[in-house]
TORVO-137765 format. One record per residue (C-alpha): x, y, z. Coordinates in Angstrom, 1 decimal, padded with zeros to 4 digits. Example, Ala and Ser with C-alpha at 12.3 -4.5 7.8 and 13.67 -1.06 7.14 Angstrom:
2
> px,py,pz
> 012.3,-004.5,007.8
> 013.7,-001.1,007.1
END
This chain:
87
> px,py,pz
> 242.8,050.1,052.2
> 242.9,051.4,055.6
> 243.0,055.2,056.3
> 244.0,057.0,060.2
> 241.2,060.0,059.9
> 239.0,062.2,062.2
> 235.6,061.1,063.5
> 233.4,064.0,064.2
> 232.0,064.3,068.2
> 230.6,066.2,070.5
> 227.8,068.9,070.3
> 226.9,071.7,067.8
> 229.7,074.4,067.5
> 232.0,072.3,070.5
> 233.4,069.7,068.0
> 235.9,067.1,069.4
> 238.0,064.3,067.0
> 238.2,060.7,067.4
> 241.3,059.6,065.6
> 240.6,056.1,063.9
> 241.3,053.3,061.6
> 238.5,053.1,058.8
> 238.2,051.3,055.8
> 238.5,054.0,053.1
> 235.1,053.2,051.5
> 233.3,054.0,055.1
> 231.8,057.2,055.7
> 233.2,060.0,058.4
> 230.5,058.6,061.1
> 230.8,054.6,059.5
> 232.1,051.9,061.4
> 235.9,052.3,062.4
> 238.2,049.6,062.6
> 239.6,050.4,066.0
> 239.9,053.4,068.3
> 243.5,055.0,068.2
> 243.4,058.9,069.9
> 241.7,061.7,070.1
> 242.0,065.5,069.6
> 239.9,068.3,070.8
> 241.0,071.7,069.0
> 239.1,073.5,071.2
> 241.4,072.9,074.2
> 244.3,072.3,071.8
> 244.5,068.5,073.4
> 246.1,065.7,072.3
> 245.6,062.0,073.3
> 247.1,059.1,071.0
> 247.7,055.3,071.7
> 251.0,055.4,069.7
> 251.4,051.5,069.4
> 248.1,051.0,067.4
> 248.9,054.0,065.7
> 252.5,052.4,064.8
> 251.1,049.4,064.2
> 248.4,050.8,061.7
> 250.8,052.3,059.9
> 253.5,049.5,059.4
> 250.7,047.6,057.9
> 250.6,050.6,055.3
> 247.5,052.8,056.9
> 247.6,056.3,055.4
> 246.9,059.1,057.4
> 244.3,061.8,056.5
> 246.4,065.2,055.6
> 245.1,067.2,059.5
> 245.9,063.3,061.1
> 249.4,063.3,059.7
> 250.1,067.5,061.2
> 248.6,066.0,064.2
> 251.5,062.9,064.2
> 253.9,064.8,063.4
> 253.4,067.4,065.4
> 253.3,064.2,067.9
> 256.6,063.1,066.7
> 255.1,059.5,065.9
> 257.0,059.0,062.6
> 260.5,059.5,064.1
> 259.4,056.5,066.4
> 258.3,054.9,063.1
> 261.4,055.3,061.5
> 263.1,054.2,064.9
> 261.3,050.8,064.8
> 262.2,050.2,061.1
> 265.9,051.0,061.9
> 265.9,048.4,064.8
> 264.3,045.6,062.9
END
C-alpha cells in the first residue's frame, strides 16, 4: 500500500517537509516512491505538484493525518472529486 506522508529535512531545530509517495513498510527517511510537494512550517509555505498528488490518490494512496490538513487546506480533494464527476 502506498501512503502520501512527510519526509523530514533540513538542519537541527529548522525542519522542512518533503511530501512523498512511500511504500507503507518504508521508514520516514526510506526510499520514496516519487517526489510530490513540499512544506516548510517555519515560513508557513506550501508547494504541491497536484497532478501526482491526484494521481497517487486515484490509485488509492492514503494520506498521513498532517498530509491530508495540508490537502485540504490546499483544496486538492474538491479537484479530486471534480475529476471523478467528469469521468
Amino acid at each position: 500500500m502506498v501512503k502520501l506522508r512527510l519526509k523530514r529535512c533540513g538542519r537541527k531545530q529548522r525542519a522542512v517537509y518533503r511530501i512523498i509517495a512511500i511504500d507503507v513498510r518504508s521508514r520516514r527517511e526510506g526510499r520514496d516512491l516519487r517526489k510530490v510537494g513540499f512544506y516548510d512550517p517555519i515560513k508557513n509555505q506550501t508547494h504541491l505538484n497536484v497532478p501526482a498528488i491526484l494521481y497517487f490518490l486515484e490509485k488509492g494512496a492514503q494520506p498521513t493525518g498532517t498530509v491530508d490538513d495540508i490537502l485540504k487546506k490546499a483544496g486538492v480533494f474538491t479537484e479530486l472529486h471534480l475529476n471523478q464527476f467528469n469521468q
